[in-house]
C-alpha positions in Angstrom: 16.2 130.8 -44.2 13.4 133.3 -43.7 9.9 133.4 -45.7 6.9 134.8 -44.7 4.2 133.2 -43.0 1.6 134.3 -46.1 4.2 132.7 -48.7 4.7 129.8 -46.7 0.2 128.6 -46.4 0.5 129.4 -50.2 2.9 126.6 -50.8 1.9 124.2 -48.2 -2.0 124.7 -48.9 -2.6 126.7 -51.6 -3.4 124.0 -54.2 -5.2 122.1 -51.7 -7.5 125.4 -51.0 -8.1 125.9 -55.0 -8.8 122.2 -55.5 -11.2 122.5 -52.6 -13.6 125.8 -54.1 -13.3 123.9 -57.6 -15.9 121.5 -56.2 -18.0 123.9 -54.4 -20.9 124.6 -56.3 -22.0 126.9 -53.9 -19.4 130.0 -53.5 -20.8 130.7 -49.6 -19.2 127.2 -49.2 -16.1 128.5 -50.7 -12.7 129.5 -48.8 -11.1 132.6 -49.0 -8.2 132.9 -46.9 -6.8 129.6 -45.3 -4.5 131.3 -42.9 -7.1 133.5 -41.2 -9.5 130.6 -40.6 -7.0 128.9 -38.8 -6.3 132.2 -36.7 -10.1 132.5 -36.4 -11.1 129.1 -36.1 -10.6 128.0 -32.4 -9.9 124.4 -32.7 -6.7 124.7 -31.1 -4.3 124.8 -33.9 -1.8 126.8 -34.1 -0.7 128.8 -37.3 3.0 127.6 -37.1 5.2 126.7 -33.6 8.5 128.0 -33.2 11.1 126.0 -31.3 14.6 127.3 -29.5 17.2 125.4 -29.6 19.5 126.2 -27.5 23.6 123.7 -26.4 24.9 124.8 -23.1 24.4 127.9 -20.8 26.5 131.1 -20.6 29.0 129.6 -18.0 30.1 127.4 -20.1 29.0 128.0 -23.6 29.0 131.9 -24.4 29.1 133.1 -27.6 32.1 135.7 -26.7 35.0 135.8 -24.0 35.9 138.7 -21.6 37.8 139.9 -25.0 34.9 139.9 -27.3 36.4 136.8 -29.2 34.0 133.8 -29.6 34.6 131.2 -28.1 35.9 127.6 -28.9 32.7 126.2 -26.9 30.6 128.5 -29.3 32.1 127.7 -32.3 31.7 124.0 -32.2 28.1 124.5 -30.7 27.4 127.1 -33.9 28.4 123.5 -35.9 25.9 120.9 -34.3 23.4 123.7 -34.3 23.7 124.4 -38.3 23.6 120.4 -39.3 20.4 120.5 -37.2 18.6 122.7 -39.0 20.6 122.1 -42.3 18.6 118.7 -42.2 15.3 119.6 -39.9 13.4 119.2 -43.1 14.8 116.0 -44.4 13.8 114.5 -41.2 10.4 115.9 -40.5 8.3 116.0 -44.1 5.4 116.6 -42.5 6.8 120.0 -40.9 7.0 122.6 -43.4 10.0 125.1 -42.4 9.6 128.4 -43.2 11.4 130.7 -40.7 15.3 129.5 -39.6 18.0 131.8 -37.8 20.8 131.5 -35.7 20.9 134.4 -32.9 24.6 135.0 -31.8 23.7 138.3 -30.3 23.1 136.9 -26.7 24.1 134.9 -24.0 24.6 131.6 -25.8 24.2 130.6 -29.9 20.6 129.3 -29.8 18.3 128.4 -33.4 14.9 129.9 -33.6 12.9 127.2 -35.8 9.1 128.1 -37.1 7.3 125.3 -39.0 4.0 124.3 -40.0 2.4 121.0 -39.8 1.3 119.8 -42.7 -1.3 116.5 -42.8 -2.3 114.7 -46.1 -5.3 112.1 -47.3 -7.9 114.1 -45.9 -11.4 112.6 -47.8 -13.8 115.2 -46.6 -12.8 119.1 -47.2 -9.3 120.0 -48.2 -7.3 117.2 -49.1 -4.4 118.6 -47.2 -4.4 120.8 -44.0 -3.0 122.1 -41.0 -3.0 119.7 -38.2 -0.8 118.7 -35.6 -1.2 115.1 -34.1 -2.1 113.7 -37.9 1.3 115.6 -39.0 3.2 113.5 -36.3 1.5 110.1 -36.9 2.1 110.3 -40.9 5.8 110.6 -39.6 5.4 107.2 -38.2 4.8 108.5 -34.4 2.0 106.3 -32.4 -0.9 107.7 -31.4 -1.6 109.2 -27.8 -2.3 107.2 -25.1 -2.3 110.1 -22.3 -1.1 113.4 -22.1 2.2 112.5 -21.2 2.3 109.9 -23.6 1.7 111.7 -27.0 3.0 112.7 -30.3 4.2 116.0 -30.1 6.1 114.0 -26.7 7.8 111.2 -28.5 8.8 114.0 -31.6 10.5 115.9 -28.9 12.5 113.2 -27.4 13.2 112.2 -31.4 14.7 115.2 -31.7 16.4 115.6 -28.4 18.0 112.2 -29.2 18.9 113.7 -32.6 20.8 116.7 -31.2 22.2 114.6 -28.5 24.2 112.4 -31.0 25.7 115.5 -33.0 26.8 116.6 -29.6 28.8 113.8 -28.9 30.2 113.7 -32.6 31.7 117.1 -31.6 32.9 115.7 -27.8 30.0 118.0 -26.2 28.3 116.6 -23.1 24.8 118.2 -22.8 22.0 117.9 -19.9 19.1 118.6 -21.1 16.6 121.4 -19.7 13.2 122.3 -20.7 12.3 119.0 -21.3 8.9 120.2 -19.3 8.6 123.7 -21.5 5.4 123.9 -23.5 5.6 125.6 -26.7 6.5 129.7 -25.9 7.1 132.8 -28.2 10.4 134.4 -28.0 10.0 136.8 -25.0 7.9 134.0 -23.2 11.0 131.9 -23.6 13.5 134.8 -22.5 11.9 135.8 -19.6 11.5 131.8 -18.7 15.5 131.1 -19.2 15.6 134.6 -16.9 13.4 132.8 -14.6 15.8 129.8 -14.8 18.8 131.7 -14.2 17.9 133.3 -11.2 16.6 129.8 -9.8 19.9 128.2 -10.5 21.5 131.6 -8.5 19.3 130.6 -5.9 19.9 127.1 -6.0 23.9 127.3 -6.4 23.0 129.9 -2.8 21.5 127.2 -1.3 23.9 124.5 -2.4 26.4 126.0 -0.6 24.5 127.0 2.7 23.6 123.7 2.6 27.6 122.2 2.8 27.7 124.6 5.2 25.0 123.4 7.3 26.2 119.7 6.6 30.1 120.5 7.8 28.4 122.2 10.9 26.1 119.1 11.4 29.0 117.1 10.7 31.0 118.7 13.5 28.1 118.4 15.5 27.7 114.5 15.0 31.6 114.4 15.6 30.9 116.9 19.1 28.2 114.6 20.2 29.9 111.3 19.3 32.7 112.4 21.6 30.6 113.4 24.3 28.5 109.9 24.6 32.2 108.2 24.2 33.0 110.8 28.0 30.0 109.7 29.3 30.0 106.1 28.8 33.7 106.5 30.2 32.0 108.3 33.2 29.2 106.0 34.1 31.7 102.9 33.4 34.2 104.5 36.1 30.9 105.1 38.3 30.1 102.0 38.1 33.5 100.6 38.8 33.4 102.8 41.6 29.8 101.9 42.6 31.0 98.3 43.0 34.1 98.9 45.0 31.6 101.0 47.4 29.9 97.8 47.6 32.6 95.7 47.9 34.1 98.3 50.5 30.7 98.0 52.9 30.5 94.4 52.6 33.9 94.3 53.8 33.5 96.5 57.1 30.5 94.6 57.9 32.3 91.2 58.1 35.1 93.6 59.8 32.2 94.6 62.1 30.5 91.2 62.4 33.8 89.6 63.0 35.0 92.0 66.0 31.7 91.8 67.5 31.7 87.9 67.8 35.4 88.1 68.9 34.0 90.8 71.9 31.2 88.4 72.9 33.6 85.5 72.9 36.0 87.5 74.6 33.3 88.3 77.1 31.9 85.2 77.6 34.8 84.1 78.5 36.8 86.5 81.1 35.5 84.9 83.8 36.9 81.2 82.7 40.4 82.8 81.5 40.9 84.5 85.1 40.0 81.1 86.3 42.3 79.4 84.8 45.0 82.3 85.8 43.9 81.8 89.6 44.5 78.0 89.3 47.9 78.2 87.3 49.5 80.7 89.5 49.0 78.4 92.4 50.1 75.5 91.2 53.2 77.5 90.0 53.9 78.4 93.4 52.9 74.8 94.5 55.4 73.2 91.7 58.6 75.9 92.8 57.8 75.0 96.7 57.9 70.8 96.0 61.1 71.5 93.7 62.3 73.2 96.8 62.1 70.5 99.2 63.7 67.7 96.8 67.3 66.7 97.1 68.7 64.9 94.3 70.6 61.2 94.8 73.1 59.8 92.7 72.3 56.8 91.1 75.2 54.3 91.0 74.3 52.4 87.8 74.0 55.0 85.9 70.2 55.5 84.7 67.8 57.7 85.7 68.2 60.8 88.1 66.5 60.4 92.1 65.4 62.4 94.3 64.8 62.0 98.0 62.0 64.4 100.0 61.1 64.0 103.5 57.6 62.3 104.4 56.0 65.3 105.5 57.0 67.0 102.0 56.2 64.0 100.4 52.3 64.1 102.4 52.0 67.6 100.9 53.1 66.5 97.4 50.5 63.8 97.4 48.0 66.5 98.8 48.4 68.6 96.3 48.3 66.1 93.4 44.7 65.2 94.9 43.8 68.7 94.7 44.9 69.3 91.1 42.9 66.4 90.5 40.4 67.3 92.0 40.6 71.2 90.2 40.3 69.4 86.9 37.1 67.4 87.6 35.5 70.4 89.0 36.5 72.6 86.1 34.9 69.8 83.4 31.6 69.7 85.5 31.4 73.6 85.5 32.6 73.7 81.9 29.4 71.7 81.4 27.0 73.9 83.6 28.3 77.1 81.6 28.3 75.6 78.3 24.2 74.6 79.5 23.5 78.1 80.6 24.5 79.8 77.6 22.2 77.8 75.9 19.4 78.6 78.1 20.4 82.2 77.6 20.6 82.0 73.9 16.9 80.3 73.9 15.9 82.8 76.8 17.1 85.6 74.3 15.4 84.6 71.0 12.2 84.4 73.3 12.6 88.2 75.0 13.0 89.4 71.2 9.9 87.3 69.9 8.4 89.3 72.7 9.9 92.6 71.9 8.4 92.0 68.3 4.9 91.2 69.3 4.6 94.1 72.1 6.0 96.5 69.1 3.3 94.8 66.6 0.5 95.3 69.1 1.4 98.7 70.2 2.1 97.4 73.9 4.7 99.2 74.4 3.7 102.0 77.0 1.7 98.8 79.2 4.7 96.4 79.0 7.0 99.1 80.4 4.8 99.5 83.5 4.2 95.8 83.8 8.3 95.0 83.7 8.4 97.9 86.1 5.8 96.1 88.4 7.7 93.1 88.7 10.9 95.0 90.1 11.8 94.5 93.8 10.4 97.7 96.0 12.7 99.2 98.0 12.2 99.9 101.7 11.1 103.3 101.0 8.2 102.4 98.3 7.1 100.1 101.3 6.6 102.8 103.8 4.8 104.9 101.2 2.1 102.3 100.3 1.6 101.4 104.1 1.0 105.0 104.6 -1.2 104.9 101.7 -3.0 102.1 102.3 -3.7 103.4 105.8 -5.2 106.2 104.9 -7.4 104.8 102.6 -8.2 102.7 105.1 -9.0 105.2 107.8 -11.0 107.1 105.3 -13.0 104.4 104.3 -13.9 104.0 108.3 -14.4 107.4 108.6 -16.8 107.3 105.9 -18.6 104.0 107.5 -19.3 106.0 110.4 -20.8 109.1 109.0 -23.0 106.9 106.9 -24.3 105.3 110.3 -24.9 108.5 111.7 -26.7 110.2 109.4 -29.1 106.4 109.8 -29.5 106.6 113.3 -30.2 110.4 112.5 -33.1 109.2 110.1 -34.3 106.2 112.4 -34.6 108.7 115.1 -37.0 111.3 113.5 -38.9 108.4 111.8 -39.8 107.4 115.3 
């Protein structure tokens, strides 16, 4: 369908322009050329629009394959695309179409659609005229609300709807793009869909830097995932090993504590254990010389065993028994004494360190080492020294008295 743009205002408002200079009675008033006073007129209507209509892109809808044969996809697509505009004008009255053709010399089979909107029941002026948002609401579209909430918006997604559903009938799945687009002429729309294409390039460029990135990011996360697995392995070994350190130390000082006390008990106790070795090896030698001196005597009824010693073996026997008697009492009453001294040395100790602590605290140290040294015997020699010292100071003192008592008799003398 083509008709030109002149033909087409005579039949949509050509009446309406005659029936308007019939009541004129002024002919300044009258209107010549409807067409050019829209052109002229600067109220933001448009002559006529022209939509593109356009199922799938050339990757998956082109109009010819790599043989110059159409293609299957373009085939059914040139079907939905001819019941569209076979019945464009049955479902928009108010749109007058005057320009309809089918390109199949590019990319993809696409409509190019030019209309004019045509509004009725005006009172004032020409009963019928060109104007867009009265157009759509005599088709039953709501008025705007906002400028994304409009006429010319809800028509669109009418017709998008529309399209959709012949799509389907076919077993086409669509996306649809451009739903943003504004209203462009032919090369405005090419070099947009250009525009499109290149972004899509771009973006297909990106999508796959970016599954790039990911699988590297990916292998990083996996990288780093192990790593914290090594190191919480590492500090739960170091820790493990941390405590057996601990354990270990604890261990050698209780070894160390343990030996120590042993050594002072050892030590405290050498001179009781030779003692006691003193004592036992002479009452071994004691025990083999009374064994010595005993003759054994048969008993005649038969129980125990006797012996017969003489009296002066028997003195010593008796003599010895006193004295192991009297060993053991001795040994208890120093066993006492000892056990009494070690606590005065244990007190006498705690005391010396209290003192240690407060000398250290006071800074005393220096002073308290000449003091402990002042409190040691003196030998022979340290007497001598201090006689001779002493003596001298002592003769020099005298020597001085004199000198003094001199020089005053000196003085009395000249005074008189």
């Amino acid at each position: 369908m083509q008709e030109s743009l002149k033909d087409a205002y005579e039949k949509c408002f050509g009446q309406a322009l005659r029936d308007y200079n019939a009541m004129q009675k002024r002919k300044d008033r009258q209107k010549n050329d409807y067409l050019k006073e829209i052109e002229n007129f600067g109220n933001k209507e448009k002559t006529f629009y022209e939509n593109i209509v356009q199922i799938g892109k050339k990757t998956d809808t082109p109009v010819a394959d790599e043989n110059g044969v159409m293609t299957e996809a373009a085939k059914a697509a040139i079907e939905v695309l001819d019941r569209y505009a076979r019945t464009f004008q049955e479902r928009n009255p108010n749109l007058y179409l005057f320009n309809c053709v089918m390109h199949l010399d590019e990319a993809t089979p696409h409509l190019h659609i030019d209309y004019i909107l045509v509004a009725h029941g005006y009172k004032n002026g020409m009963k019928t005229r060109n104007s867009l948002t009265k157009a759509f609401q005599q088709m039953g579209f709501a008025k705007a609300v906002s400028r994304e909430q409009n006429e010319t918006v809800a028509w669109q997604e009418r017709e998008r709807g529309y399209l959709t559903e012949l799509c389907r009938e076919k077993g086409i799945e669509i996306e649809v793009l451009g739903v943003q687009r504004d209203n462009l002429s032919l090369p405005e729309y090419k070099a947009a869909m250009h525009k499109v294409e290149e972004l899509e390039q771009q973006a297909v460029a990106l999508d796959r830097q970016n599954e790039i990135l990911e699988q590297q990011n990916d292998n990083l996360e996996q990288q780093s995932s192990e790593l914290c697995g090594q190191v919480q392995a590492l500090e739960a070994q170091n820790n493990e090993l941390v405590l057996q350190a601990q354990k270990l130390t604890e261990q050698i000082e209780e070894a160390e504590a343990k030996e120590k006390a042993a050594k002072e008990v050892l030590e405290k106790h050498d001179l009781r254990a030779e003692t006691f070795k003193m004592i036992s090896k002479e009452v071994t030698m004691e025990t083999k010389s009374m064994k010595s001196v005993a003759v054994p005597v048969t008993n005649f009824f038969g129980s125990e065993e006797y012996v017969k010693v003489k009296k002066s073996d028997w003195n010593k026997i008796l003599d010895a028994f006193s004295k192991a008697v009297s060993r053991n009492h001795l040994l208890e009453k120093y066993e006492k004494k000892i056990s009494n001294l070690e606590q005065k040395i244990a007190a006498l100790t705690e005391q010396v360190e209290k003192l240690k602590g407060f000398v250290a605290s006071r800074g005393l140290g220096e002073v308290f080492v000449e003091f402990v040294k002042s409190l040691a015997p003196k030998t022979m020699k340290q007497k001598l020294e201090e006689a001779k010292t002493d003596a001298s100071e002592y003769n020099q003192q005298r020597k001085n008295n004199q000198q003094a008592v001199t020089r005053e008799n000196k003085q009395r003398k000249q005074e008189l």
